[in-house]
mmCIF entry with sequence, helices, sheets and N, C-alpha, C, O atoms, coordinates in Angstrom:
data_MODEL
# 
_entry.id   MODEL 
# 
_entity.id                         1 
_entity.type                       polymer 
_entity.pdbx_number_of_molecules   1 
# 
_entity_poly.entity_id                      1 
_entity_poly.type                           'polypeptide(L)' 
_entity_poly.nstd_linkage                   no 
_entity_poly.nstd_monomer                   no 
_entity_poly.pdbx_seq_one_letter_code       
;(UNK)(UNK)(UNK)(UNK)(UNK)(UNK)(UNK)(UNK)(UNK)(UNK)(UNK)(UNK)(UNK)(UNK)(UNK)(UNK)
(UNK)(UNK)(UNK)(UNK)(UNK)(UNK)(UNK)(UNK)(UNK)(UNK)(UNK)(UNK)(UNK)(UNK)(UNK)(UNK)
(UNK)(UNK)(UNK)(UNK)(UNK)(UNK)(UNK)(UNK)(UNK)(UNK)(UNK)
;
_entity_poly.pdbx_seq_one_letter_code_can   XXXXXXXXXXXXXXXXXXXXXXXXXXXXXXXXXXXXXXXXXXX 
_entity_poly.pdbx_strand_id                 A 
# 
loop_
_entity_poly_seq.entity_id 
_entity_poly_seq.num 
_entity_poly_seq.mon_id 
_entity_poly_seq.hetero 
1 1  UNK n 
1 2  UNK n 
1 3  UNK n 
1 4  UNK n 
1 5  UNK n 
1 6  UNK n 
1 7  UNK n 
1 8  UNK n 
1 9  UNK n 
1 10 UNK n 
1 11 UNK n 
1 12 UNK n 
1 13 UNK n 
1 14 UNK n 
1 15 UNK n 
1 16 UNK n 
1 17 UNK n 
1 18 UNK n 
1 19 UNK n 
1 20 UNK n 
1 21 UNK n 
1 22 UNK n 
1 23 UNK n 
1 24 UNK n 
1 25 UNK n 
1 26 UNK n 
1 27 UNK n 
1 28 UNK n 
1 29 UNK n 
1 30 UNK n 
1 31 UNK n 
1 32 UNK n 
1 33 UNK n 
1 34 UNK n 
1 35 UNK n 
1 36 UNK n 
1 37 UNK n 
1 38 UNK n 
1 39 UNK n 
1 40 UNK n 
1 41 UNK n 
1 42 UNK n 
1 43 UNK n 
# 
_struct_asym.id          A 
_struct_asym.entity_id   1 
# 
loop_
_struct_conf.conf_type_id 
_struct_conf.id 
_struct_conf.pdbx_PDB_helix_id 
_struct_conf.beg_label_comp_id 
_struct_conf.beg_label_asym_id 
_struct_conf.beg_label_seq_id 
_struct_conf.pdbx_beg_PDB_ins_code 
_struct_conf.end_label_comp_id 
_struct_conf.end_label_asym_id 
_struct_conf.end_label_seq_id 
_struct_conf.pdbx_end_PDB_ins_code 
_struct_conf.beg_auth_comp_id 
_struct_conf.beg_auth_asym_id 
_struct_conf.beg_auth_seq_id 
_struct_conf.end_auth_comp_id 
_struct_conf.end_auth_asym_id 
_struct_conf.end_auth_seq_id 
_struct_conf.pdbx_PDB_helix_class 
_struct_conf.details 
_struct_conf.pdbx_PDB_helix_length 
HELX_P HELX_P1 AA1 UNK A 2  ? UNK A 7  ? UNK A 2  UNK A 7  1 ? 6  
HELX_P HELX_P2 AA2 UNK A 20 ? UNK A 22 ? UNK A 20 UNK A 22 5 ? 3  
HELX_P HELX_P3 AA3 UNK A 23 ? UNK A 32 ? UNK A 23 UNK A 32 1 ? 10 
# 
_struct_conf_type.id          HELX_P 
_struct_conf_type.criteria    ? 
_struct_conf_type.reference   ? 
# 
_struct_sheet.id               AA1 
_struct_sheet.type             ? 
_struct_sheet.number_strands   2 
_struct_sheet.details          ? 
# 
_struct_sheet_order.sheet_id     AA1 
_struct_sheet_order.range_id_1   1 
_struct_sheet_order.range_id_2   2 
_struct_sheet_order.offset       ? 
_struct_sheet_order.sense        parallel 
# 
loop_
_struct_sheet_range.sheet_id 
_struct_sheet_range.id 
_struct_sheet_range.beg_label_comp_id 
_struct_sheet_range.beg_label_asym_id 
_struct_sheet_range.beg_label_seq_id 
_struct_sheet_range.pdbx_beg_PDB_ins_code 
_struct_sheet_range.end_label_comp_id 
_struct_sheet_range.end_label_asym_id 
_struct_sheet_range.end_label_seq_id 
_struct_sheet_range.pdbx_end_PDB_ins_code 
_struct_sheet_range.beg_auth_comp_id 
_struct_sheet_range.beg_auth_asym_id 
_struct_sheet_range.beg_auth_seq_id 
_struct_sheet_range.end_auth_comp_id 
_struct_sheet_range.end_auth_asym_id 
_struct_sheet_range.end_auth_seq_id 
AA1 1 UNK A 18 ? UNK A 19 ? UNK A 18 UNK A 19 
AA1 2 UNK A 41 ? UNK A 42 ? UNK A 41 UNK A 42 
# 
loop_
_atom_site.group_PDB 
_atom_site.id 
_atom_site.type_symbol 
_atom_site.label_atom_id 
_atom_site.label_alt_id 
_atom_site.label_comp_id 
_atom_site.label_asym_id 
_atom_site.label_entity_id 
_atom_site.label_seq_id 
_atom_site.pdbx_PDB_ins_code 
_atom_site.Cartn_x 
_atom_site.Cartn_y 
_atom_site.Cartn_z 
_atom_site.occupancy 
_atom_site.B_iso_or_equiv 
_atom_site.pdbx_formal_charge 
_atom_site.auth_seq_id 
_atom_site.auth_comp_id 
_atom_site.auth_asym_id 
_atom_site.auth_atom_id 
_atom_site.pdbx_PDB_model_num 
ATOM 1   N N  . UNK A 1 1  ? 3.341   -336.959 -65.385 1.00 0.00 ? 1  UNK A N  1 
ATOM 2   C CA . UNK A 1 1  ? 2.562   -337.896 -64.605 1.00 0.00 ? 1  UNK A CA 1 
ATOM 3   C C  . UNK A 1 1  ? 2.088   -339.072 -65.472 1.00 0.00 ? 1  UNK A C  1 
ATOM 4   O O  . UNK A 1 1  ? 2.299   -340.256 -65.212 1.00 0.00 ? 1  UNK A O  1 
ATOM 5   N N  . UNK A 1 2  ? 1.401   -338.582 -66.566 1.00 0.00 ? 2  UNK A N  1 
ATOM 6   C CA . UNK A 1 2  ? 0.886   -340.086 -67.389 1.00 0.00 ? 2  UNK A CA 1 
ATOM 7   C C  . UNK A 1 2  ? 2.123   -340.784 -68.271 1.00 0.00 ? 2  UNK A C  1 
ATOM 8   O O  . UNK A 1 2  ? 2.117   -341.947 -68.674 1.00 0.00 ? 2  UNK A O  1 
ATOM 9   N N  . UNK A 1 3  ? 2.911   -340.055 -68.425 1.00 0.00 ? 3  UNK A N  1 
ATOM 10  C CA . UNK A 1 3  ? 4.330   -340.478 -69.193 1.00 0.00 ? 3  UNK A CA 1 
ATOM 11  C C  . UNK A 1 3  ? 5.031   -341.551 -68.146 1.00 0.00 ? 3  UNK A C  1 
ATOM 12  O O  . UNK A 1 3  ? 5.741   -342.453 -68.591 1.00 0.00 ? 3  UNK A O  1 
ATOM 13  N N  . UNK A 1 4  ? 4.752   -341.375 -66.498 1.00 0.00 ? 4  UNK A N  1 
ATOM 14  C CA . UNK A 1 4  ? 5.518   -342.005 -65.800 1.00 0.00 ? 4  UNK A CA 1 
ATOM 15  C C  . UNK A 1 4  ? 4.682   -343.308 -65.513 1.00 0.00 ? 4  UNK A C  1 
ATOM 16  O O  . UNK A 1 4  ? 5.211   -344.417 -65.592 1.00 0.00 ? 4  UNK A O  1 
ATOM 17  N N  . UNK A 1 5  ? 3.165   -343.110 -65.129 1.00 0.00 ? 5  UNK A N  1 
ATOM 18  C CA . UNK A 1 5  ? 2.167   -344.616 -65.866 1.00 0.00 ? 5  UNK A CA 1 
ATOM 19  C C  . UNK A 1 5  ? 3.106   -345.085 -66.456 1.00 0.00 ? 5  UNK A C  1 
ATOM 20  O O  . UNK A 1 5  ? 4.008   -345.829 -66.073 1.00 0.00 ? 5  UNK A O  1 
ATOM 21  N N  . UNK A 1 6  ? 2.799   -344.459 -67.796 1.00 0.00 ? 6  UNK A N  1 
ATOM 22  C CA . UNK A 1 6  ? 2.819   -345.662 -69.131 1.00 0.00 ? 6  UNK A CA 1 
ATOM 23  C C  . UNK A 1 6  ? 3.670   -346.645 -68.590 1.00 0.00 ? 6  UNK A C  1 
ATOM 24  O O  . UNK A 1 6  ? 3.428   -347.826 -68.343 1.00 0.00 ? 6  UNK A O  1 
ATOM 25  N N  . UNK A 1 7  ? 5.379   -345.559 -68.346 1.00 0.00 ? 7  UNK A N  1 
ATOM 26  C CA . UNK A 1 7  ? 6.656   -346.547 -68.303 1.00 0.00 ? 7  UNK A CA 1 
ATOM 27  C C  . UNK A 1 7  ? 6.654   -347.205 -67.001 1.00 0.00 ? 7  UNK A C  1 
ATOM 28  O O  . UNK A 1 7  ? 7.526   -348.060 -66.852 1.00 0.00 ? 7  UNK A O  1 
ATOM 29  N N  . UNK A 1 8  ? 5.998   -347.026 -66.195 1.00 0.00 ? 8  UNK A N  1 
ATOM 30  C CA . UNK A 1 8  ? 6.128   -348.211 -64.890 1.00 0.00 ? 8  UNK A CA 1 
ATOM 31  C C  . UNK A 1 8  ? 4.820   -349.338 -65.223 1.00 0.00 ? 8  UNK A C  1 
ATOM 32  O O  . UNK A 1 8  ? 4.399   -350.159 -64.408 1.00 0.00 ? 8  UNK A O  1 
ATOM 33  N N  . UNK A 1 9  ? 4.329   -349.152 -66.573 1.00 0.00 ? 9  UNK A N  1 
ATOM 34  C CA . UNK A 1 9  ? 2.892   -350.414 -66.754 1.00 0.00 ? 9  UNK A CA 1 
ATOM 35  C C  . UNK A 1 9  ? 1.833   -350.502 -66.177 1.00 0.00 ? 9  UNK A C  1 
ATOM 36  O O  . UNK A 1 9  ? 1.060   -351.460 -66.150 1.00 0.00 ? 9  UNK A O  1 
ATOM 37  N N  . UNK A 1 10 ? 1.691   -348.794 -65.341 1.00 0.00 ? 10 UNK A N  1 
ATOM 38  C CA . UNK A 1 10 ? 0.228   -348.578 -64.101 1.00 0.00 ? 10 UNK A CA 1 
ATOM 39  C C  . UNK A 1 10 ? -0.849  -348.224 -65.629 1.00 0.00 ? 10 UNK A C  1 
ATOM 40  O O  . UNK A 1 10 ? -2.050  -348.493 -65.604 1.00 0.00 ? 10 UNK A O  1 
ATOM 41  N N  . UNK A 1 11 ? -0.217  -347.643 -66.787 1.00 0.00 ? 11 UNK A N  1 
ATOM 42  C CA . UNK A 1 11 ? -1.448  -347.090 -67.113 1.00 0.00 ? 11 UNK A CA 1 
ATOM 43  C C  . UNK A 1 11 ? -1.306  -348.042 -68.724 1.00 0.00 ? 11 UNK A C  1 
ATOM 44  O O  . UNK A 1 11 ? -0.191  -348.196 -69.223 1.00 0.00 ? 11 UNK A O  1 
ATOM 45  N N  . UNK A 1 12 ? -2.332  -348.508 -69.273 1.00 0.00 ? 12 UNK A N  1 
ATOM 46  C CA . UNK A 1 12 ? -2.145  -349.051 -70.919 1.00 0.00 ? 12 UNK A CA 1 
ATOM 47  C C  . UNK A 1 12 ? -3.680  -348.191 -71.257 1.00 0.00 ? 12 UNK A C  1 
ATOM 48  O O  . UNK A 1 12 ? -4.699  -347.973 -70.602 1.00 0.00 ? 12 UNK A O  1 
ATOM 49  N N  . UNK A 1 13 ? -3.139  -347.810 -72.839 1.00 0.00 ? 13 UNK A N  1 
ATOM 50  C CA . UNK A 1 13 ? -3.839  -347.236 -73.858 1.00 0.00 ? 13 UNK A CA 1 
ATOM 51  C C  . UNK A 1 13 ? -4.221  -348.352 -74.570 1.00 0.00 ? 13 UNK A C  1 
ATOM 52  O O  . UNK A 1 13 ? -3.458  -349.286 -74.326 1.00 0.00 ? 13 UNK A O  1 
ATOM 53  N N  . UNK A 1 14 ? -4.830  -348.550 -75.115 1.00 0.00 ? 14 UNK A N  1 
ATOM 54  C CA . UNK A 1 14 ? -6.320  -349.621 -75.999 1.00 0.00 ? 14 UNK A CA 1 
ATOM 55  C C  . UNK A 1 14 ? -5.851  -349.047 -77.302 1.00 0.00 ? 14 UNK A C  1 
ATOM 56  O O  . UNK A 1 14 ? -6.085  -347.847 -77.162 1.00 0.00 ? 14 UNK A O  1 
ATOM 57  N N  . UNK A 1 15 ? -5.309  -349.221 -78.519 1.00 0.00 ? 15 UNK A N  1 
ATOM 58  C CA . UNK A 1 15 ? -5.566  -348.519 -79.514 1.00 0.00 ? 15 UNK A CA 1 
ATOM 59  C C  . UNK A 1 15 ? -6.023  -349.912 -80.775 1.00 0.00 ? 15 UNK A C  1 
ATOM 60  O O  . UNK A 1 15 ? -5.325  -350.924 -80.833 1.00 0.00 ? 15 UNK A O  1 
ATOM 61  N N  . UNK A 1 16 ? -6.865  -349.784 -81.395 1.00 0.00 ? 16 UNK A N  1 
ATOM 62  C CA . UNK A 1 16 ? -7.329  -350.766 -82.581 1.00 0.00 ? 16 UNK A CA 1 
ATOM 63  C C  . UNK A 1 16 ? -6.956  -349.661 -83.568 1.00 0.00 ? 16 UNK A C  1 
ATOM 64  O O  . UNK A 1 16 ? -7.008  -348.500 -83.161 1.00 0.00 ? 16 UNK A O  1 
ATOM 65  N N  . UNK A 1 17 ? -6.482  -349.977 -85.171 1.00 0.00 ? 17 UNK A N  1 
ATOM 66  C CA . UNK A 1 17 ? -6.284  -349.275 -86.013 1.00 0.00 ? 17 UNK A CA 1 
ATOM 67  C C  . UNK A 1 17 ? -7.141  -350.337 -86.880 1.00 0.00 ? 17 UNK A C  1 
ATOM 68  O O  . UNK A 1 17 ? -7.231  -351.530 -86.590 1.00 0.00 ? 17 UNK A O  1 
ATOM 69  N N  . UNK A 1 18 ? -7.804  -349.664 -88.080 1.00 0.00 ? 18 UNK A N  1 
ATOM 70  C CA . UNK A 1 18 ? -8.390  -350.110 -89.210 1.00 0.00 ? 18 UNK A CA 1 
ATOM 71  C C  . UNK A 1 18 ? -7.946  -349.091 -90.288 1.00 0.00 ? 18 UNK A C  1 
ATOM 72  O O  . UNK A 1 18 ? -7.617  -347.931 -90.043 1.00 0.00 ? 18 UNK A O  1 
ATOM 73  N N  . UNK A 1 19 ? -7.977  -349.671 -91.520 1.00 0.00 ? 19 UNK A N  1 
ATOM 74  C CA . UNK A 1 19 ? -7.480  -349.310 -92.867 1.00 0.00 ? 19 UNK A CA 1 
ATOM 75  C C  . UNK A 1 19 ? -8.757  -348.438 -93.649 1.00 0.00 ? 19 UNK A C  1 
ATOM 76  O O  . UNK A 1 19 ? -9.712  -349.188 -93.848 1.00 0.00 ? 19 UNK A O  1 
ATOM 77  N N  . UNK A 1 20 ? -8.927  -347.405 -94.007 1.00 0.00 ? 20 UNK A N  1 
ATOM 78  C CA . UNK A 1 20 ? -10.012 -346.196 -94.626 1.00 0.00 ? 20 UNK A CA 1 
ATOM 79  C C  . UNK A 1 20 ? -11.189 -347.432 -95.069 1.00 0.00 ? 20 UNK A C  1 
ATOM 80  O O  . UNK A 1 20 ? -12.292 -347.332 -94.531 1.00 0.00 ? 20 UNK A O  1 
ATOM 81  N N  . UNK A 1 21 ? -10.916 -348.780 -96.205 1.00 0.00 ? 21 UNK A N  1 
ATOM 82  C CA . UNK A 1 21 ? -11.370 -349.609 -96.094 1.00 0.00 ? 21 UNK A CA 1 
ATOM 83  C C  . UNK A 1 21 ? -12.374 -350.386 -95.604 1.00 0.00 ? 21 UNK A C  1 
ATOM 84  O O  . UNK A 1 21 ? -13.421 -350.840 -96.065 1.00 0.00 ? 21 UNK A O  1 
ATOM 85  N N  . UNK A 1 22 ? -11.808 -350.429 -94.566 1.00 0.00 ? 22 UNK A N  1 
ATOM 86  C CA . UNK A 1 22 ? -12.859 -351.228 -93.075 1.00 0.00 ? 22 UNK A CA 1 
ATOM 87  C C  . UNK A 1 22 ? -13.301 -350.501 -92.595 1.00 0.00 ? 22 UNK A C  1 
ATOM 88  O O  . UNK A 1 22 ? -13.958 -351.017 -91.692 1.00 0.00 ? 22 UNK A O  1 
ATOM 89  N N  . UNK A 1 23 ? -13.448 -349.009 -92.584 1.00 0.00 ? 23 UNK A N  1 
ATOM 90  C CA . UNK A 1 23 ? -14.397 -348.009 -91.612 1.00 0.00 ? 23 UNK A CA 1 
ATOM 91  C C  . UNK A 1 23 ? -15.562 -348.400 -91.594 1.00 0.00 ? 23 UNK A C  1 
ATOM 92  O O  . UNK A 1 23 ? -16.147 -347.655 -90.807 1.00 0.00 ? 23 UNK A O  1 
ATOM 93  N N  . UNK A 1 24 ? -16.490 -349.383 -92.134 1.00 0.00 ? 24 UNK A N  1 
ATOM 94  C CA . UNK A 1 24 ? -17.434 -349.637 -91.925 1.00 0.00 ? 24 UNK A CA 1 
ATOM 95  C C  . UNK A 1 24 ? -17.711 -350.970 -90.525 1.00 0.00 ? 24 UNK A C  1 
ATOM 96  O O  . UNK A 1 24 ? -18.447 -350.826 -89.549 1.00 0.00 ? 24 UNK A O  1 
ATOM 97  N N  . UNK A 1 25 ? -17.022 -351.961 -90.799 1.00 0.00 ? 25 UNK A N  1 
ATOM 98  C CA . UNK A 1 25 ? -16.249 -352.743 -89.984 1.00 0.00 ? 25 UNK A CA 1 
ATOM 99  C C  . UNK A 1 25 ? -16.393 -351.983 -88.519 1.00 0.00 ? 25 UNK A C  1 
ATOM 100 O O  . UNK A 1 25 ? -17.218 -352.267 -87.650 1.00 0.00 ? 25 UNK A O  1 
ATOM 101 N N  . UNK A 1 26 ? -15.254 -350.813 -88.456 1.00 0.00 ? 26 UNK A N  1 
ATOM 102 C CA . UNK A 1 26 ? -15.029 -350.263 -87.138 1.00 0.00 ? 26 UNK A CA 1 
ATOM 103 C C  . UNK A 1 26 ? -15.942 -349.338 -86.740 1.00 0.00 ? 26 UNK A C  1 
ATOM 104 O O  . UNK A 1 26 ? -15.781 -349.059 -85.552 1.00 0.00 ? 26 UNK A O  1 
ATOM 105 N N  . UNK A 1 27 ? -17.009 -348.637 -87.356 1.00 0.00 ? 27 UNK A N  1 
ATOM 106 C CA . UNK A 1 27 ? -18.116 -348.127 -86.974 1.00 0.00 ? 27 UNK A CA 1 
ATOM 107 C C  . UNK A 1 27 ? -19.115 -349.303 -86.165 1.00 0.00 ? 27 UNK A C  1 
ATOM 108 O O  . UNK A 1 27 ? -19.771 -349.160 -85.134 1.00 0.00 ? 27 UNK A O  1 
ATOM 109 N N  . UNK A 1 28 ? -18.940 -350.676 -87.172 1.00 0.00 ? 28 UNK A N  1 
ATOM 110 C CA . UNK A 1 28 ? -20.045 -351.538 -86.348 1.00 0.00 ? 28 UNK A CA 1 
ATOM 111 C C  . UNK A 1 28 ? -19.287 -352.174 -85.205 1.00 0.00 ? 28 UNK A C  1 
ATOM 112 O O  . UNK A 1 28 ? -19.975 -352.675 -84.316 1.00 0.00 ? 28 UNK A O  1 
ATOM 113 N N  . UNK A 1 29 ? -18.243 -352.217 -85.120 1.00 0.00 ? 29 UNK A N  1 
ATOM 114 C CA . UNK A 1 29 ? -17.757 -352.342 -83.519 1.00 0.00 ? 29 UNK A CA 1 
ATOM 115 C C  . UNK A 1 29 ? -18.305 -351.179 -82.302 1.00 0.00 ? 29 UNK A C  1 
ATOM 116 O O  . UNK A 1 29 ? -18.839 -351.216 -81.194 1.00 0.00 ? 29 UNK A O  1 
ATOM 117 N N  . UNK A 1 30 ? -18.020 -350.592 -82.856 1.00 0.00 ? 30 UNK A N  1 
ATOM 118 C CA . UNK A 1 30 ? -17.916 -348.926 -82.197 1.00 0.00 ? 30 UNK A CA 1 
ATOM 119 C C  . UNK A 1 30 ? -19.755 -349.251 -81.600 1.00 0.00 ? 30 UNK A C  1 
ATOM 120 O O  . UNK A 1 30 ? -20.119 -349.682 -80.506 1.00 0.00 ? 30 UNK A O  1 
ATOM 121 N N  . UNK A 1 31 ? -20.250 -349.012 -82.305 1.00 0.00 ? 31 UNK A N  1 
ATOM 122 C CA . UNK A 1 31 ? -22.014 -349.088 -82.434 1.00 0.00 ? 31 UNK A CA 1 
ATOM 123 C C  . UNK A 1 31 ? -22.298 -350.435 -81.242 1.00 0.00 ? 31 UNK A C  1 
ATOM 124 O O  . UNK A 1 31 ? -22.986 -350.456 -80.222 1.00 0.00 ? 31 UNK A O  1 
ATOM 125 N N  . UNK A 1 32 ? -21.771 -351.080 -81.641 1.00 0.00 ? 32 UNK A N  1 
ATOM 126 C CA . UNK A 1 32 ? -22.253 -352.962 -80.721 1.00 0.00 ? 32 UNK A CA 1 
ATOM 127 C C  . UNK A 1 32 ? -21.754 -352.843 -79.239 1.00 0.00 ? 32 UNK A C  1 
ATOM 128 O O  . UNK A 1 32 ? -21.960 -353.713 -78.393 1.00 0.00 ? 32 UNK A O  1 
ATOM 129 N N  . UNK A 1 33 ? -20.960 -351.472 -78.978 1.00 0.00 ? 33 UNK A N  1 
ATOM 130 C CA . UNK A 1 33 ? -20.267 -351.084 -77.208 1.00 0.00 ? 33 UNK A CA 1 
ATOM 131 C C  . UNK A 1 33 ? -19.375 -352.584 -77.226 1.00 0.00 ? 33 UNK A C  1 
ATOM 132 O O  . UNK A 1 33 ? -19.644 -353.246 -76.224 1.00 0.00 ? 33 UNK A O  1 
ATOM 133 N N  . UNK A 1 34 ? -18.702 -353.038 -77.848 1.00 0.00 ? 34 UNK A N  1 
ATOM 134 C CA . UNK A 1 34 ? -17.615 -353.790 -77.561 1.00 0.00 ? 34 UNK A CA 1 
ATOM 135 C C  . UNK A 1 34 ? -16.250 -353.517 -77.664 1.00 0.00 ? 34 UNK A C  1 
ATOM 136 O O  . UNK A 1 34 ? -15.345 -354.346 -77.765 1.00 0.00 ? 34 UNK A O  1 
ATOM 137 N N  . UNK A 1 35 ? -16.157 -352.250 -77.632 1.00 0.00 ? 35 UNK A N  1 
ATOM 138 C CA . UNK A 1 35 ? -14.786 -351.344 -78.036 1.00 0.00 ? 35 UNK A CA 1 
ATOM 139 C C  . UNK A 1 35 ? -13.629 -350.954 -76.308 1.00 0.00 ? 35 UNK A C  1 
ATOM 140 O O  . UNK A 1 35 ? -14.020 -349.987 -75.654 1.00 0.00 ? 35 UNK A O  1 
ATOM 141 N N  . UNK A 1 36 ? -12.739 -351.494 -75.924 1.00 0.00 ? 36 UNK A N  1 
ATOM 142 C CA . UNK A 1 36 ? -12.132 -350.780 -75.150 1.00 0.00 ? 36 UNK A CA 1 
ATOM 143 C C  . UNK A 1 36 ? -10.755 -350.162 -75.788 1.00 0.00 ? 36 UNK A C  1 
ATOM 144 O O  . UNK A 1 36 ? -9.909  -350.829 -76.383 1.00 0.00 ? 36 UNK A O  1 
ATOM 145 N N  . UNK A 1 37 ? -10.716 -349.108 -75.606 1.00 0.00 ? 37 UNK A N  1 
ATOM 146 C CA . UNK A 1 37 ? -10.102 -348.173 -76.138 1.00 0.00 ? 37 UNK A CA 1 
ATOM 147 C C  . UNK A 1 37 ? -10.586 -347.673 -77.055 1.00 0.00 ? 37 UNK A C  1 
ATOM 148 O O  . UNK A 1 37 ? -11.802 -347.639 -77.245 1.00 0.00 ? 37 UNK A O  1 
ATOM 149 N N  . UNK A 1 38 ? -9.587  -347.107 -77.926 1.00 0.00 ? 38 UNK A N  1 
ATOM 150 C CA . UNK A 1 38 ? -9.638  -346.294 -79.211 1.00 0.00 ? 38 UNK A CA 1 
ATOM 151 C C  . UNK A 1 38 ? -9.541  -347.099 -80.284 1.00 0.00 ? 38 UNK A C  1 
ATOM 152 O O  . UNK A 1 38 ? -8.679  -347.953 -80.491 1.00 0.00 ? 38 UNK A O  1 
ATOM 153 N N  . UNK A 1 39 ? -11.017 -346.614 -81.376 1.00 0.00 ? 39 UNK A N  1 
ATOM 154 C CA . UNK A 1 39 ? -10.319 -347.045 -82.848 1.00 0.00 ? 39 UNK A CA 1 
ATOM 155 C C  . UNK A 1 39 ? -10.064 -346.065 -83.502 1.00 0.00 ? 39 UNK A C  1 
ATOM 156 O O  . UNK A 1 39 ? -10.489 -345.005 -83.041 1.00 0.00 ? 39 UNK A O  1 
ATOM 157 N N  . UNK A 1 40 ? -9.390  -346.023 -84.634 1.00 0.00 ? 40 UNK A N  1 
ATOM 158 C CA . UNK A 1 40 ? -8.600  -345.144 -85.340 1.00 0.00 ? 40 UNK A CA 1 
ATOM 159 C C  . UNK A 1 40 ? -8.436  -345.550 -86.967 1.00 0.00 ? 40 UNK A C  1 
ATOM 160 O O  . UNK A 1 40 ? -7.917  -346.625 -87.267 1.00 0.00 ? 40 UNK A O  1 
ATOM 161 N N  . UNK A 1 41 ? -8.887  -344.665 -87.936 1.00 0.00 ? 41 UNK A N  1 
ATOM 162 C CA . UNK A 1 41 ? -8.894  -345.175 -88.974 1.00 0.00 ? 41 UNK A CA 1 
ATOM 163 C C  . UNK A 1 41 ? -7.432  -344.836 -89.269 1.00 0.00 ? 41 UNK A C  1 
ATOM 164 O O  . UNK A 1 41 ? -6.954  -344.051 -88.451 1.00 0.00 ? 41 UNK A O  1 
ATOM 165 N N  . UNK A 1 42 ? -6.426  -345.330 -90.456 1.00 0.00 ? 42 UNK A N  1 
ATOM 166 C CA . UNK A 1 42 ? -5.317  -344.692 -90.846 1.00 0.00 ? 42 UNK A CA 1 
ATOM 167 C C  . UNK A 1 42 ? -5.285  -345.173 -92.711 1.00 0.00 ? 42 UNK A C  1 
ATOM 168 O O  . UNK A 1 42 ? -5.597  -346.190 -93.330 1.00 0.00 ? 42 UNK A O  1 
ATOM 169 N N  . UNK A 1 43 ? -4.762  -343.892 -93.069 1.00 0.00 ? 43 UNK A N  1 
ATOM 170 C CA . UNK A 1 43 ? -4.865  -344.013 -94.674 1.00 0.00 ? 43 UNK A CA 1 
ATOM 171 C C  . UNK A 1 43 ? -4.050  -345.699 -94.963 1.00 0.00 ? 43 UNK A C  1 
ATOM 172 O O  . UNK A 1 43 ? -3.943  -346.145 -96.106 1.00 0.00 ? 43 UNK A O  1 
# 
């Protein structure tokens, strides 16, 4: 069901990635409620 979203464009995922780095950065997004979707730190 959500696999068939994605590929007909009914459903989009939000993803922001930040670098271990900037976790501070993406905490104060996170904190200020200006976030749609997901952030995600990655090594």
């Amino acid at each position: 069901m959500v696999a068939d979203l994605l590929a007909r464009n009914k459903l989009v995922i939000k993803v922001q990635t930040f670098p271990f780095h900037r976790a501070a950065e993406a905490y104060q997004i996170s904190q200020a409620g200006h976030v749609r979707g997901k952030l995600v730190l990655v090594p």
